[in-house]
C-alpha positions, 0 to 999 in steps of 0.5 A: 128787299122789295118795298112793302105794298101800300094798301087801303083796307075797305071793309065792314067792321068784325073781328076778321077786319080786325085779324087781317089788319094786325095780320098784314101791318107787319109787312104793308103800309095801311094807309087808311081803314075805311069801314062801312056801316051795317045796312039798315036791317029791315032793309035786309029782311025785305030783300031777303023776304021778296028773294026767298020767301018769308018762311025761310028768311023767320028760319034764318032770322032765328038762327042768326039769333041762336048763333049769336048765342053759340058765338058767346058760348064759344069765346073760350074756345076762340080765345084758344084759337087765336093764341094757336094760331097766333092772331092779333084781335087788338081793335084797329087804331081810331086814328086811320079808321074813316066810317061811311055810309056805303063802301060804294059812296062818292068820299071812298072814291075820292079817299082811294085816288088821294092814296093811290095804294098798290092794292085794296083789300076788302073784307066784309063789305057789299057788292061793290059797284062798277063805279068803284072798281074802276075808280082807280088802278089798283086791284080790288082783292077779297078774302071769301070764307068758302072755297068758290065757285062752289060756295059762294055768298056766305059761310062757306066753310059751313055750307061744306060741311054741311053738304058732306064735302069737308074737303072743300071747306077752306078759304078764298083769296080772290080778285073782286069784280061786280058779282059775288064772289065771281072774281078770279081766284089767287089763292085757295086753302082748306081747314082742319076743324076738331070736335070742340069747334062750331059754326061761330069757330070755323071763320078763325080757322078761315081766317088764320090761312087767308092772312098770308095768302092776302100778304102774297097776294097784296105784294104780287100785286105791287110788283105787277104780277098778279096772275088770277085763275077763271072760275070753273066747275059748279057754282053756287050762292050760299045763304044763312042755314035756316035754324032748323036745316041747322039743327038737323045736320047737328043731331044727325051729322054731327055738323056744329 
């Protein structure tokens, strides 16, 4: 039987991080869960502003307010989800969480040549540096919510939808490397959605066809035989739907 991969989760914290470690302690050694803390808001907002425009960023700041909202109006229908699907949202264990500052700080350098695992799997963090890629030689393997290149950035399955392109609304598991989502492609899934789903329900969908593609991949990565695929076609970086292009493509569309 081969041995079962040893892997350092590096992520943000959220309900995926904690799907995917349920989902993958049955079959790989986690030798720790390093969560990064939320970046300072107003931060974010300033980035955004000088990126997009302030226009734009108040749509998006208002929709992340009503999402937020929708994600509490949806818990039955998550909760149905969850028991399809047969995911384990018990909290990960205080005991092998380390919380920093920045997933690219000097201490998760320090904590991943200490460990030395087969693979790191990352979930819901920055843009990690080149520093850290290269920190040591296991690779650095992600689960994007989007089908990429296409849908890149965030809220892929959405942004499918949302662009009347239902078939490439799915998954990613891919290699990280310094841009977003640019790394080479191992694995890729789409999703069936139904008329009681939403924008706050498409990311367990998502999230119940990238644990086993993340399980393939984290063991072909400890036999030496990860074989990612280049990106190709068109390529795009998705941000959060500002309120109102949301609220359009509901009543006109039907999109949630």
């Amino acid at each position: 039987m081969p041995a079962r991969p040893r892997i350092v989760m590096l992520a943000g914290s959220g309900l995926s991080t904690g799907l995917m470690y349920n989902g993958l302690r049955g079959s790989c050694d986690i030798a720790a869960v390093v969560l990064e803390e939320k970046p300072s808001s107003i931060a974010m907002l300033r980035h955004r502003m000088k990126k997009l425009g302030w226009g734009t960023t108040l749509g998006q700041v208002a929709f992340i307010a009503y999402s937020r909202w929708l994600g509490w109006a949806s818990r039955g229908r998550k909760r149905q989800l969850l028991q399809r699907y047969g995911l384990d949202d018990t909290p990960i264990p205080v005991e092998v969480v380390t919380w920093v500052a920045s997933a690219n700080r000097r201490e998760v350098i320090s904590i991943l040549k200490a460990l030395a695992p087969d693979a790191v799997v990352v979930n819901g963090t920055r843009i990690l540096s080149r520093k850290l890629l290269g920190s040591v030689a296991a690779p650095f393997i992600n689960t994007h919510m989007g089908i990429t290149p296409a849908y890149r950035g965030v809220h892929g399955g959405y942004w499918a939808l949302a662009m009347d392109d239902g078939a490439h609304s799915g998954v990613t598991v891919h290699m990280v490397d310094e841009g977003v989502d640019t790394g080479g492609i191992l694995y890729q899934a789409t999703i069936d959605i139904e008329d009681t789903d939403n924008f706050s329900t498409y990311p367990i969908h998502q999230i119940a066809k990238a644990i086993p593609l993340m399980q393939a991949a984290v063991h072909e990565a400890a036999e030496r035989r990860l074989a990612p695929l280049t990106t190709n076609g068109a390529s795009r970086q998705w941000y959060h739907p500002t309120l109102w292009f949301y609220l359009r493509q509901r009543l006109l569309k039907g999109i949630k």
